[in-house]
N, CA, C and O atoms as CSV, one atom per row, in Angstrom:
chain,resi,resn,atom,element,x,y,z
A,1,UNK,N,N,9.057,36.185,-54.797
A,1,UNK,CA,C,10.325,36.675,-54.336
A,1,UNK,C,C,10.332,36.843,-52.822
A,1,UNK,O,O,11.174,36.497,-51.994
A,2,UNK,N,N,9.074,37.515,-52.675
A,2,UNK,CA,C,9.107,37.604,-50.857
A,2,UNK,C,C,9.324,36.260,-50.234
A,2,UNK,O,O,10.364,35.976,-49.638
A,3,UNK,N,N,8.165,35.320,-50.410
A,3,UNK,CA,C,8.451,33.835,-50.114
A,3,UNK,C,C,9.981,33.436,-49.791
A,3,UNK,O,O,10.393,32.989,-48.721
A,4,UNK,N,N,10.784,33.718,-51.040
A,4,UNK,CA,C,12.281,33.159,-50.654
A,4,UNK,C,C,13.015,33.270,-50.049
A,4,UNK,O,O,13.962,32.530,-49.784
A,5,UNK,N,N,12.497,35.029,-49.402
A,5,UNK,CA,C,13.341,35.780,-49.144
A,5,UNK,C,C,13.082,35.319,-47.250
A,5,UNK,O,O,13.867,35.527,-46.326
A,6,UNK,N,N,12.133,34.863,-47.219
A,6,UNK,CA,C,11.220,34.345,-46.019
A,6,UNK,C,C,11.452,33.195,-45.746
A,6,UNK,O,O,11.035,32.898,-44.626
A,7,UNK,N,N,12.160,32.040,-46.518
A,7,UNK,CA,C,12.380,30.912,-46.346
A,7,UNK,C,C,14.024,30.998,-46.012
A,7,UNK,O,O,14.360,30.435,-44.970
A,8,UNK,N,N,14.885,31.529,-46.650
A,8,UNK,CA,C,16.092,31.729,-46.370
A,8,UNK,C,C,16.372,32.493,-45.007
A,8,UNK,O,O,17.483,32.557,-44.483
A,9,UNK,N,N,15.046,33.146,-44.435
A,9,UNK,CA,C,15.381,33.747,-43.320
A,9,UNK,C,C,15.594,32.790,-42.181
A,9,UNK,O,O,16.362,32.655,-41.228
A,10,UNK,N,N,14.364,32.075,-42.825
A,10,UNK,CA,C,13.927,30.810,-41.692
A,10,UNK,C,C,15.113,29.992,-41.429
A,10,UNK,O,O,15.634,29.808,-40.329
A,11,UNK,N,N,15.539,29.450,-42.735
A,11,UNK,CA,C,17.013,28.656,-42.052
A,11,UNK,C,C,18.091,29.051,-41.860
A,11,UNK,O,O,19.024,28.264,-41.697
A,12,UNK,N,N,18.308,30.864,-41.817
A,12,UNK,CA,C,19.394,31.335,-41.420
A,12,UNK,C,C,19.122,31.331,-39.859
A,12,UNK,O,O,19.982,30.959,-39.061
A,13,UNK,N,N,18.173,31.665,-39.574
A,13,UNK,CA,C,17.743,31.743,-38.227
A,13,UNK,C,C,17.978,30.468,-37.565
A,13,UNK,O,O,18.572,30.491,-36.488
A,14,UNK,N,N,17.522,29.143,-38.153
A,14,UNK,CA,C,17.429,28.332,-37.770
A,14,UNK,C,C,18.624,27.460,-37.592
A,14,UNK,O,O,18.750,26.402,-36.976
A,15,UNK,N,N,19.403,28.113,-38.232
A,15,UNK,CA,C,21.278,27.538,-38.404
A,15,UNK,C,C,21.928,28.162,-37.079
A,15,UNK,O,O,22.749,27.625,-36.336
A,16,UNK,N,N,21.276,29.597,-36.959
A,16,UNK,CA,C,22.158,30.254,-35.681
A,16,UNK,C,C,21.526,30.190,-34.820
A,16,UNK,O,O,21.963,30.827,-33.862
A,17,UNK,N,N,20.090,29.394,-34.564
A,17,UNK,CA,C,19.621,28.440,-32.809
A,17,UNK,C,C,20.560,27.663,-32.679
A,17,UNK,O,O,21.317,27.624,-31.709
A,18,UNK,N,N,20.617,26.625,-34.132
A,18,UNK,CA,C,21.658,25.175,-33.998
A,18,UNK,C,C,22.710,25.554,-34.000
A,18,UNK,O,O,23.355,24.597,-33.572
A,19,UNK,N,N,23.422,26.396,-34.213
A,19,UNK,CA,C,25.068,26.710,-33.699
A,19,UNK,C,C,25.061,26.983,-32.311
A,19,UNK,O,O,25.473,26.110,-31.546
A,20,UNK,N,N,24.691,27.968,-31.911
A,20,UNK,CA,C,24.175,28.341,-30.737
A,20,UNK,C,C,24.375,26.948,-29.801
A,20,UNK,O,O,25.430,26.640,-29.246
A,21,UNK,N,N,23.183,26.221,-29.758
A,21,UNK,CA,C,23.238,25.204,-29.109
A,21,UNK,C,C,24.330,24.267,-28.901
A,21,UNK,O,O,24.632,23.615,-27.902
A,22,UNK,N,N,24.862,24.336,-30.060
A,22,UNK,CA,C,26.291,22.961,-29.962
A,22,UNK,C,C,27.716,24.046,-29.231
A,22,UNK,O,O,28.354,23.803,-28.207
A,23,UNK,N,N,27.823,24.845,-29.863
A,23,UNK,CA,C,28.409,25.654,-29.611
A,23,UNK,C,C,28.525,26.677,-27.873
A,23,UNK,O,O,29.563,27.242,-27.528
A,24,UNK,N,N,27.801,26.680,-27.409
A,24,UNK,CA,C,27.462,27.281,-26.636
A,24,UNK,C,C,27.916,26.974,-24.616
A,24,UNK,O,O,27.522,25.928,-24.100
A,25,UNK,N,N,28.394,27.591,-24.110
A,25,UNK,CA,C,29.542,27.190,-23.086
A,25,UNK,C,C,28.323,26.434,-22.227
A,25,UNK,O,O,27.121,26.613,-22.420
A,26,UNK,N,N,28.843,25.663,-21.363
A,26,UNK,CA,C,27.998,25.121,-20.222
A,26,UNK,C,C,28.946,25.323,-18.813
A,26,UNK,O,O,30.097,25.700,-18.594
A,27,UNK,N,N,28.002,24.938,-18.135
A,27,UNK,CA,C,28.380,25.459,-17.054
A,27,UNK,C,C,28.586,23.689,-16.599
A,27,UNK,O,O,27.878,22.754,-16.971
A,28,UNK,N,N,29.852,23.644,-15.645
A,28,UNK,CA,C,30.526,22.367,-15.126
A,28,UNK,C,C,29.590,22.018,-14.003
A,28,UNK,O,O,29.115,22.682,-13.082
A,29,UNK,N,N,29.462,20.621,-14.415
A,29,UNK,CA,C,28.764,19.985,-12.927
A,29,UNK,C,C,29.416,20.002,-11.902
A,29,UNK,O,O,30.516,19.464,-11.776
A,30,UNK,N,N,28.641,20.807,-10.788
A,30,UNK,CA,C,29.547,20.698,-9.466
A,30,UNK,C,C,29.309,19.036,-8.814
A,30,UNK,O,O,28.303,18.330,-8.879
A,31,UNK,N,N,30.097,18.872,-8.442
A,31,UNK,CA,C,30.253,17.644,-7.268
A,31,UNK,C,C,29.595,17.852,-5.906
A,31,UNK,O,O,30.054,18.444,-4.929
A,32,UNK,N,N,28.730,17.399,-6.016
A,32,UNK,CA,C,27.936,17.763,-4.398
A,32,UNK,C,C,27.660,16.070,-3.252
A,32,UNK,O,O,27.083,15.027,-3.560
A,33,UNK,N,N,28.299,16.430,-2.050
A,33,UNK,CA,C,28.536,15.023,-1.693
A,33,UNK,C,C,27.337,14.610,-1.318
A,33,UNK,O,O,26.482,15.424,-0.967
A,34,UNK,N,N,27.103,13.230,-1.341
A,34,UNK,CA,C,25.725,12.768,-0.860
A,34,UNK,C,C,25.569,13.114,0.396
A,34,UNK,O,O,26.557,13.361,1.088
A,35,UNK,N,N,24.056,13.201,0.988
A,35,UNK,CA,C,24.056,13.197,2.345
A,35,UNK,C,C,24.040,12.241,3.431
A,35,UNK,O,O,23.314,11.292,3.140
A,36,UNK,N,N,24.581,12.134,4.601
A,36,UNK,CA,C,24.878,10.989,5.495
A,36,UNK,C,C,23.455,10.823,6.089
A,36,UNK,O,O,22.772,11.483,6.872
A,37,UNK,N,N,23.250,9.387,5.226
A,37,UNK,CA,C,21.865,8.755,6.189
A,37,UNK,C,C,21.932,7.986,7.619
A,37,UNK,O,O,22.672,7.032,7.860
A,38,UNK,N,N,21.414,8.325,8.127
A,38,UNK,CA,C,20.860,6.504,9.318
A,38,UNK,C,C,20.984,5.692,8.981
A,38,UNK,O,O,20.176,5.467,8.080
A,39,UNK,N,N,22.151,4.301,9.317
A,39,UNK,CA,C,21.798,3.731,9.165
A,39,UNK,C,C,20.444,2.412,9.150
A,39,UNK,O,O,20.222,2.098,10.319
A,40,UNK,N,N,19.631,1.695,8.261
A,40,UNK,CA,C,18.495,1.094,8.213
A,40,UNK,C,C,18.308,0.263,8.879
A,40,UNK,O,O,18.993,-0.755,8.777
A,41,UNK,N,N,17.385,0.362,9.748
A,41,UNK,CA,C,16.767,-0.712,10.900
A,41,UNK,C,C,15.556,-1.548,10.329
A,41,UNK,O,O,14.620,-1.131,9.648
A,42,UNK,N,N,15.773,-2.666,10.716
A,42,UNK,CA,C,14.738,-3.596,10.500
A,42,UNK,C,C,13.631,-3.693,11.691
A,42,UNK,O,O,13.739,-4.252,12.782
A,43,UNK,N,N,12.866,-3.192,11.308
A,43,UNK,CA,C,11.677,-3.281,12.385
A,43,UNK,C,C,10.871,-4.206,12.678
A,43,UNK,O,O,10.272,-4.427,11.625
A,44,UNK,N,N,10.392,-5.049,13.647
A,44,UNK,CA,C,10.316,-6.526,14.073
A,44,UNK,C,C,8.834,-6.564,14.216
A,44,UNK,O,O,8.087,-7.420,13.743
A,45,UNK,N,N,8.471,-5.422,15.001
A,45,UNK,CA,C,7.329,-5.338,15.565
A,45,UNK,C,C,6.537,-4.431,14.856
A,45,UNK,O,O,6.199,-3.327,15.283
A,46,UNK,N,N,6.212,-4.960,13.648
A,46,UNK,CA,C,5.785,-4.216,12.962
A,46,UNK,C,C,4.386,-4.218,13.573
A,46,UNK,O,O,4.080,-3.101,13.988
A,47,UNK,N,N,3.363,-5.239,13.765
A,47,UNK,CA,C,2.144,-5.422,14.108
A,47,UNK,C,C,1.731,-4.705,15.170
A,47,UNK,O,O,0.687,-4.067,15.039
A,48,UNK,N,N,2.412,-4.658,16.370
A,48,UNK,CA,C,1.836,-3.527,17.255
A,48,UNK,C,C,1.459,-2.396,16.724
A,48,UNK,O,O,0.341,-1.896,16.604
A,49,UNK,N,N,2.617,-2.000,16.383
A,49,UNK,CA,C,2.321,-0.063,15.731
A,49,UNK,C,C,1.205,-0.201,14.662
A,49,UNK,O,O,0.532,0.804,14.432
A,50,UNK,N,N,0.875,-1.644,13.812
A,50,UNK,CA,C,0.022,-1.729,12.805
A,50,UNK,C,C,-1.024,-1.739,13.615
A,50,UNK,O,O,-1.937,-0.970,13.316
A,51,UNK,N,N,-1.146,-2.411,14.574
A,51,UNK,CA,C,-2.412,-2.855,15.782
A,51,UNK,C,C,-2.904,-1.163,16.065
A,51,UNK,O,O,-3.984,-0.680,15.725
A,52,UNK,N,N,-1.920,-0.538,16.691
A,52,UNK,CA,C,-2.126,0.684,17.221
A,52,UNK,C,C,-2.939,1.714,16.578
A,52,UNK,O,O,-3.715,2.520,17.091
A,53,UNK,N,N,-2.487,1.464,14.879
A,53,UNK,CA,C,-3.405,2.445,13.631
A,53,UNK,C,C,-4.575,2.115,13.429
A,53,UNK,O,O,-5.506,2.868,13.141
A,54,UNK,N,N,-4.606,0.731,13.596
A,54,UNK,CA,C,-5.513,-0.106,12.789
A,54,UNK,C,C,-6.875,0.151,12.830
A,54,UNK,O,O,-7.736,0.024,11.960
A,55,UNK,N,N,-6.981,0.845,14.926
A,55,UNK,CA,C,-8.529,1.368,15.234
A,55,UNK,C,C,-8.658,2.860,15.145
A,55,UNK,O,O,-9.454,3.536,15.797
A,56,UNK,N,N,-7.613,3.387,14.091
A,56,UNK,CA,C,-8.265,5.061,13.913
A,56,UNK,C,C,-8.333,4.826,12.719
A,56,UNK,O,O,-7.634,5.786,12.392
A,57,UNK,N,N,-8.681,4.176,11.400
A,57,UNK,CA,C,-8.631,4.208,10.419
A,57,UNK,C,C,-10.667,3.699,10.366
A,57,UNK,O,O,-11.488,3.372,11.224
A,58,UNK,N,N,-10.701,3.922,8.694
A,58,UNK,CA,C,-12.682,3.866,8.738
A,58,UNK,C,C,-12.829,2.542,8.590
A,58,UNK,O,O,-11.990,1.655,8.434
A,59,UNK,N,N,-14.113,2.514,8.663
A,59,UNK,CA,C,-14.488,0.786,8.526
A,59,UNK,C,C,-13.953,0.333,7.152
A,59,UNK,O,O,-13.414,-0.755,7.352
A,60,UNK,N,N,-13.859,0.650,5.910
A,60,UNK,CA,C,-13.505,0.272,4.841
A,60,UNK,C,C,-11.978,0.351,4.747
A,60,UNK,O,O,-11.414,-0.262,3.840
A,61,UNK,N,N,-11.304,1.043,5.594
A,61,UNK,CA,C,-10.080,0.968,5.082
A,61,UNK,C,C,-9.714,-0.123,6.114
A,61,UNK,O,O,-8.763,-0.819,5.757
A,62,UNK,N,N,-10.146,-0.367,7.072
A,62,UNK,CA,C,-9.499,-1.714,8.100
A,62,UNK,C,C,-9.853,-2.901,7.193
A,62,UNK,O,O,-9.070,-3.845,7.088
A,63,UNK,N,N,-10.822,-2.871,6.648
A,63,UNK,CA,C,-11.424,-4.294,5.156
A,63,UNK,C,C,-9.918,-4.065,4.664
A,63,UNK,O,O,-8.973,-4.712,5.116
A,64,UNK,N,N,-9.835,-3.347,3.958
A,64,UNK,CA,C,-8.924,-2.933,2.646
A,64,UNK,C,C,-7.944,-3.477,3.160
A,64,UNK,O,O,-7.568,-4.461,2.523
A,65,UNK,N,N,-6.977,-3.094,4.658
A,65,UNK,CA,C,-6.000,-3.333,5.347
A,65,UNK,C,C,-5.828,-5.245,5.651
A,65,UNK,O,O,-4.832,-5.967,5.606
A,66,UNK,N,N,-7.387,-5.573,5.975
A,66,UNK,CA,C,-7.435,-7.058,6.598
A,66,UNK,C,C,-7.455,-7.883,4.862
A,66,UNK,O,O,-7.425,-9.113,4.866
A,67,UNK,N,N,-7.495,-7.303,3.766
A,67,UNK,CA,C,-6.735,-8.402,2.727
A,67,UNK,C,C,-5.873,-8.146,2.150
A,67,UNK,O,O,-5.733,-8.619,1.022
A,68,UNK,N,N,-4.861,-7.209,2.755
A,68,UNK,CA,C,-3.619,-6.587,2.397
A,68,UNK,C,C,-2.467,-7.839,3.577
A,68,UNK,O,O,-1.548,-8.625,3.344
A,69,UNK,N,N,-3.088,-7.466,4.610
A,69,UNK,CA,C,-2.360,-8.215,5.086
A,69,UNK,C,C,-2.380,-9.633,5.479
A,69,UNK,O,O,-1.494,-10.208,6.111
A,70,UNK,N,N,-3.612,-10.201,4.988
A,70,UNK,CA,C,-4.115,-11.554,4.420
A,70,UNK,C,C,-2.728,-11.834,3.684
A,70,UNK,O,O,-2.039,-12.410,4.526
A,71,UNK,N,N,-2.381,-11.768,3.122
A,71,UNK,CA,C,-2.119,-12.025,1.702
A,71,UNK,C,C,-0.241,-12.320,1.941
A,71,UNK,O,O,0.548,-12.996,1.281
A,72,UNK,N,N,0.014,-11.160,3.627
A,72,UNK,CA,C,1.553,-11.692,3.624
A,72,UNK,C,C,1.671,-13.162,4.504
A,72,UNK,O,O,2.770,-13.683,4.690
A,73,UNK,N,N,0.335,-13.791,5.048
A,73,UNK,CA,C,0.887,-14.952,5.539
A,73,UNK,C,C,1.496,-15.241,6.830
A,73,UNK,O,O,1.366,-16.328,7.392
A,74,UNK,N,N,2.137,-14.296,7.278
A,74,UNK,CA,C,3.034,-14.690,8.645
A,74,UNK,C,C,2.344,-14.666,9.975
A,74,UNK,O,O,1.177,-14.447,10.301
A,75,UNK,N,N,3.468,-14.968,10.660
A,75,UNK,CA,C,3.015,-14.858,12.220
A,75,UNK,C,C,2.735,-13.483,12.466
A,75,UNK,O,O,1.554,-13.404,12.802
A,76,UNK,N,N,3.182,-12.565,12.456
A,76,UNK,CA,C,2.495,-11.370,12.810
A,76,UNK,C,C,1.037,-10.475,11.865
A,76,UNK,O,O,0.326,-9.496,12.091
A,77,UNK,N,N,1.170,-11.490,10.772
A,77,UNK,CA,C,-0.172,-10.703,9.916
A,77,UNK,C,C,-1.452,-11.716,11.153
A,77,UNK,O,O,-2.492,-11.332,11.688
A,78,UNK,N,N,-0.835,-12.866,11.196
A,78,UNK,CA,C,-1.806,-13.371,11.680
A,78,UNK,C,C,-2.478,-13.175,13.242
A,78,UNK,O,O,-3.478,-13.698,13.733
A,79,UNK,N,N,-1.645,-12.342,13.726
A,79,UNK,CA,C,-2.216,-11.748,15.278
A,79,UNK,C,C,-2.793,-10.569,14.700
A,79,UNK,O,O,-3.576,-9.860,15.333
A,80,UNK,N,N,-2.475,-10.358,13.647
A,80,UNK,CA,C,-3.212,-8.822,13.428
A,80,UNK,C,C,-4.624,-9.056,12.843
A,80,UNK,O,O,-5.429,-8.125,12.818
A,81,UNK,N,N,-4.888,-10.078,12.452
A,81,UNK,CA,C,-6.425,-10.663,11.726
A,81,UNK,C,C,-6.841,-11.239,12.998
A,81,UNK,O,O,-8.005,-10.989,13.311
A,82,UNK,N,N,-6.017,-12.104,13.974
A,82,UNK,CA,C,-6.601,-12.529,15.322
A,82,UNK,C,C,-7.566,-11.187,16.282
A,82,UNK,O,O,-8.690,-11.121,16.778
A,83,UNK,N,N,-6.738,-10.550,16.202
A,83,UNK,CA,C,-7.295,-8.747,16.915
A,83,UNK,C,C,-8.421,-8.273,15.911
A,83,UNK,O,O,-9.375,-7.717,16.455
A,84,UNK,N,N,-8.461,-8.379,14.761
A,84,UNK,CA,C,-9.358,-7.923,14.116
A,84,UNK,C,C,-10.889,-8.721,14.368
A,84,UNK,O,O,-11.970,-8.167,14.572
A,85,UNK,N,N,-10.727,-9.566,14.320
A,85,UNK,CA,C,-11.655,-10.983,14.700
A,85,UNK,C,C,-12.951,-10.020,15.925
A,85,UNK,O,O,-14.170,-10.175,15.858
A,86,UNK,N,N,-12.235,-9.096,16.922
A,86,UNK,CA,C,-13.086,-8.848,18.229
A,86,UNK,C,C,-13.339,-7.639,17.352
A,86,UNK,O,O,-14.042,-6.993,18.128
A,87,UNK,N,N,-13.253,-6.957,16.352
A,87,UNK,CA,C,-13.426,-5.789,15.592
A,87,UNK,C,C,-15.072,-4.785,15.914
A,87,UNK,O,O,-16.008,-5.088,15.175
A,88,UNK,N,N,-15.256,-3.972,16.689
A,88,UNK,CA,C,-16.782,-3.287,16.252
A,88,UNK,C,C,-17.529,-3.731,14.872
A,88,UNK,O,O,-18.654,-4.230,14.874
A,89,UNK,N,N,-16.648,-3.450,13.512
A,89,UNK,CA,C,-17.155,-3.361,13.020
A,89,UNK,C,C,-17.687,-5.049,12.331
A,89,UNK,O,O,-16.801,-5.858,12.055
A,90,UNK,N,N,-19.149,-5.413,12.120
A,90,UNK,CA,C,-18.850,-7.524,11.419
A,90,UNK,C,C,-18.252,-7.151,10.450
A,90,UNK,O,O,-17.384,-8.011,10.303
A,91,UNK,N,N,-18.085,-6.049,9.279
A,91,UNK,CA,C,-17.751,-6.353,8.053
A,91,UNK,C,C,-16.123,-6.747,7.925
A,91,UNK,O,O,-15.420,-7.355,7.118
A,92,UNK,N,N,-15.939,-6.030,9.218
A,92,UNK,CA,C,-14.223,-6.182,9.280
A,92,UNK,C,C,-13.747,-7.418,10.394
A,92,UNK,O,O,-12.570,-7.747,10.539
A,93,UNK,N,N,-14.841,-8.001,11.112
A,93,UNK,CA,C,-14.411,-9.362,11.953
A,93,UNK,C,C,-14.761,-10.137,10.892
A,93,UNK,O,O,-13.860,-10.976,10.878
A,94,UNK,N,N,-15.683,-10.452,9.771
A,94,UNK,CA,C,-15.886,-11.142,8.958
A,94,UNK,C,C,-14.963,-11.298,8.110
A,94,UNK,O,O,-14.616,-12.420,7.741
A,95,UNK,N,N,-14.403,-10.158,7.656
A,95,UNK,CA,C,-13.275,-10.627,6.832
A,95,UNK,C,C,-11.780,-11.261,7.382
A,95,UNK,O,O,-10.914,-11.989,6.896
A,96,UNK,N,N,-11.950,-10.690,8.433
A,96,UNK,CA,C,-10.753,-11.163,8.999
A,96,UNK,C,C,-10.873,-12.901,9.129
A,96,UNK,O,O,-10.026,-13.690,8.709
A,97,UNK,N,N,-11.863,-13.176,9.667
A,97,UNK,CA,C,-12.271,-14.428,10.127
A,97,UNK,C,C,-11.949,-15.692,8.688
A,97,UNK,O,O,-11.325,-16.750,8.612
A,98,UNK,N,N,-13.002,-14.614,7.440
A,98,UNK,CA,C,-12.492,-15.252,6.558
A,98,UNK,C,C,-11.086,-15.554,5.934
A,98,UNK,O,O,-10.852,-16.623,5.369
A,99,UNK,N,N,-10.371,-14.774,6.038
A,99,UNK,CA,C,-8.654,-14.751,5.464
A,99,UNK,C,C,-8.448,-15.850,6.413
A,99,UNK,O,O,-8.525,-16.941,5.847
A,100,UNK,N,N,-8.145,-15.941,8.026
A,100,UNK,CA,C,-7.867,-16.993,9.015
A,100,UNK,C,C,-8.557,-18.535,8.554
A,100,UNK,O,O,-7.995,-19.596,8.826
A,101,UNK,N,N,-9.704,-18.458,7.906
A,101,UNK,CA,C,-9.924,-19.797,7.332
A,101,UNK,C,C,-9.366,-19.999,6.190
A,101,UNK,O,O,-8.906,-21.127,6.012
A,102,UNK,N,N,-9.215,-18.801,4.878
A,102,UNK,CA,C,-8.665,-19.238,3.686
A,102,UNK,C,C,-7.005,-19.944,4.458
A,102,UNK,O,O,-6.906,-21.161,4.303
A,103,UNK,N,N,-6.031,-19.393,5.076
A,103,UNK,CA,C,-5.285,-19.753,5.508
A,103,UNK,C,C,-4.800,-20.658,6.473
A,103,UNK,O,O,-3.653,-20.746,6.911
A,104,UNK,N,N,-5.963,-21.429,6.803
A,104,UNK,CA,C,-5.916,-22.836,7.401
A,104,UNK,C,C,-5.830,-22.522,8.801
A,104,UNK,O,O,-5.087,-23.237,9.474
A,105,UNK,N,N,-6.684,-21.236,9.576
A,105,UNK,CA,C,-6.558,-21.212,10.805
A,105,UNK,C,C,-7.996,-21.208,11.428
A,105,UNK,O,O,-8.564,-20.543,12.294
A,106,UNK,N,N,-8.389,-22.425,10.461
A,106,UNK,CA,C,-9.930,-22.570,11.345
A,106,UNK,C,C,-10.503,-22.785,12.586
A,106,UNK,O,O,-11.606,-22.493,13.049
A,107,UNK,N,N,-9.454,-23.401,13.070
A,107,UNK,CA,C,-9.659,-23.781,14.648
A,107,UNK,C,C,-9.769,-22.200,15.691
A,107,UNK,O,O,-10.470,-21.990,16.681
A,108,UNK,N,N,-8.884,-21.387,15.059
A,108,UNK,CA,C,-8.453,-19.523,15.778
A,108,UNK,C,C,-10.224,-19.133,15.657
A,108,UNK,O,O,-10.788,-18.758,16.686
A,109,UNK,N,N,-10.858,-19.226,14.618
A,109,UNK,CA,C,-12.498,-18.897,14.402
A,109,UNK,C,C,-12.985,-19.319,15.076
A,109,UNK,O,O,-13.519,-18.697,15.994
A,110,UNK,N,N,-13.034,-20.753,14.918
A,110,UNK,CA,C,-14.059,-21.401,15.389
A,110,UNK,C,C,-13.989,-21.019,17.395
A,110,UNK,O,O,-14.997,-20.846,18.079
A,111,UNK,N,N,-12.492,-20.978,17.940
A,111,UNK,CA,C,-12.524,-20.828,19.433
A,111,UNK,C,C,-12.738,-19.146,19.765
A,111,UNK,O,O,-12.854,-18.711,20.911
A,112,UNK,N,N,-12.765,-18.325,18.567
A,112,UNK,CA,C,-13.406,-17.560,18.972
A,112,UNK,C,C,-14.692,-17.140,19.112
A,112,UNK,O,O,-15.272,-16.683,20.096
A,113,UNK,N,N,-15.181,-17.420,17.658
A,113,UNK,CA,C,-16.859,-17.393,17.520
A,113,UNK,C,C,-17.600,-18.668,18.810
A,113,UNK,O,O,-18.814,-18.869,18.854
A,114,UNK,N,N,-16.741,-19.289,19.616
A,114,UNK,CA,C,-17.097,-20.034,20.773
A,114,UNK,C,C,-16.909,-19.548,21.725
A,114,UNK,O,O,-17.372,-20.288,22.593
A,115,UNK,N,N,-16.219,-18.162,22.420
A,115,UNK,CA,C,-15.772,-17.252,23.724
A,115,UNK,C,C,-16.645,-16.016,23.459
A,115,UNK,O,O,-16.872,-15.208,24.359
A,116,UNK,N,N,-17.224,-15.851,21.981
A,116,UNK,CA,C,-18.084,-14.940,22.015
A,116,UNK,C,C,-19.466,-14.854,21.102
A,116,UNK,O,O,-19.912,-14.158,20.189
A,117,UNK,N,N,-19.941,-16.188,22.052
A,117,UNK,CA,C,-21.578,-16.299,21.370
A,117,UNK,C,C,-22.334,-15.500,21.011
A,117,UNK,O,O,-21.837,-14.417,21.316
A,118,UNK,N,N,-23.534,-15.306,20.397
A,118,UNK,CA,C,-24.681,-14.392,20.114
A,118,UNK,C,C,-24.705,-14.432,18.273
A,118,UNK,O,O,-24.104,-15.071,17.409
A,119,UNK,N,N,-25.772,-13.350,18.296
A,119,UNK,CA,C,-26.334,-12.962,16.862
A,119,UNK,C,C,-25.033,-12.977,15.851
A,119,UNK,O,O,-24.750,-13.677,14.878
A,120,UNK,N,N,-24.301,-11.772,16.590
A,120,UNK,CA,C,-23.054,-11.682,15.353
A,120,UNK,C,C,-22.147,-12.841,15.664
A,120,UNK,O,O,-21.029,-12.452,15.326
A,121,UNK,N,N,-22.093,-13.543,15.935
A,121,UNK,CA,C,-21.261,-14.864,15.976
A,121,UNK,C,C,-21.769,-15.668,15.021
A,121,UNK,O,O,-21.213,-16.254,14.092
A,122,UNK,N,N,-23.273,-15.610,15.480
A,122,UNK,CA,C,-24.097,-16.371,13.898
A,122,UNK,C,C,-23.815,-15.903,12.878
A,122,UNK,O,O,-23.124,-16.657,12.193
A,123,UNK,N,N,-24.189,-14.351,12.150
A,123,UNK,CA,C,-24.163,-13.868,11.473
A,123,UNK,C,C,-22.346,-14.099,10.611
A,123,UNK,O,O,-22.128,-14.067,9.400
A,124,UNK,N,N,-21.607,-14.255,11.417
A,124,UNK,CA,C,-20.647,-14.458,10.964
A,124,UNK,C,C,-20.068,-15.584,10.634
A,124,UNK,O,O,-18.940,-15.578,10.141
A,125,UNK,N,N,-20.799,-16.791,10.873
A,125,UNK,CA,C,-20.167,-18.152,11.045
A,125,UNK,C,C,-21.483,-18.805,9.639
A,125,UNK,O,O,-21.462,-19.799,8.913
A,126,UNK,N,N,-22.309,-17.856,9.768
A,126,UNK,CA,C,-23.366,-18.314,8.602
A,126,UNK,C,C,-22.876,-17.468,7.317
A,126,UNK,O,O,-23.457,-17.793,6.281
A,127,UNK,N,N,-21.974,-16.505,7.198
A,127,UNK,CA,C,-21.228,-15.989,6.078
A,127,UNK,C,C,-20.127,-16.683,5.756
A,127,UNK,O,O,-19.671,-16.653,4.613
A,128,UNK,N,N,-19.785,-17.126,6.372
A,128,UNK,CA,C,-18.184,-17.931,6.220
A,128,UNK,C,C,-18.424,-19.500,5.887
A,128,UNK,O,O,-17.536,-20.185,5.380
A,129,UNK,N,N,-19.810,-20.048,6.244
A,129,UNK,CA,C,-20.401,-21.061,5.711
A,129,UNK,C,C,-20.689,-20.732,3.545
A,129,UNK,O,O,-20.429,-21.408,2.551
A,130,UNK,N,N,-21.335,-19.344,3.775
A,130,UNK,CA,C,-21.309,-19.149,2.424
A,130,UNK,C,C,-20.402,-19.055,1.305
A,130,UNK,O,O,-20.502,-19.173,0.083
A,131,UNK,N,N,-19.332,-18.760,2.269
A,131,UNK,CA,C,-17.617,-18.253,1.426
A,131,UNK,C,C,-17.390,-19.437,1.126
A,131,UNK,O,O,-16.649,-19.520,0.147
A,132,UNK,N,N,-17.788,-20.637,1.652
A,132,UNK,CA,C,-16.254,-21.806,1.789
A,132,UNK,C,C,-17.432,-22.328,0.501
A,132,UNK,O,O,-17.206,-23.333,-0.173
């Protein structure tokens, strides 16, 4: 008897959440006007300001950066892998060097690893021998 009396509670209760809910006033959406943006500028020069970041960031994230921007192809990715090329770091003139050959700018390597002879010129021209 208790049981029933416990089950009938349940869906009386449970009838007057669900009335409740359908039933129940709301409050009107106010109309709120959008806010007035700037209009959007196309920014040209993107590579400088990219140039400008490019030497406060760590050695792994300038890698990370030099096949990110491998990958868009253009005239300005490609001054930005040209600059990378004189890089402190080889892991990041190496890669750069490499993207400039995957992308058919072997001659940009080769006249550089020729204006700046030595060890890491080897070191880098004997890795890029290994890539191809």
């Amino acid at each position: 008897m208790l049981t029933l009396f416990v089950l009938i509670a349940i869906v009386v209760v449970g009838a007057a959440v669900a009335a409740y809910a359908v039933f129940a006033p709301r409050r009107k959406a106010e109309h709120v006007p959008a806010p007035q943006r700037a209009p959007l500028a196309a920014q040209t020069g993107w590579s400088s300001a990219a140039g400008m970041e490019f030497g406060e960031l760590s050695e792994s994230a300038r890698c990370d950066m030099i096949f990110a921007v491998a990958a868009l192809d253009d005239e300005a990715s490609q001054h930005l892998l040209e600059h990378a090329l004189g890089d402190p770091a080889e892991a990041v003139a190496t890669a750069a060097a490499h993207a400039l050959v995957t992308h058919g700018h072997t001659d940009v390597v080769e006249r550089f690893l020729a204006t700046h002879p030595g060890e890491r010129a080897d070191r880098i021209a004997a890795t890029l021998a290994l890539l191809q």
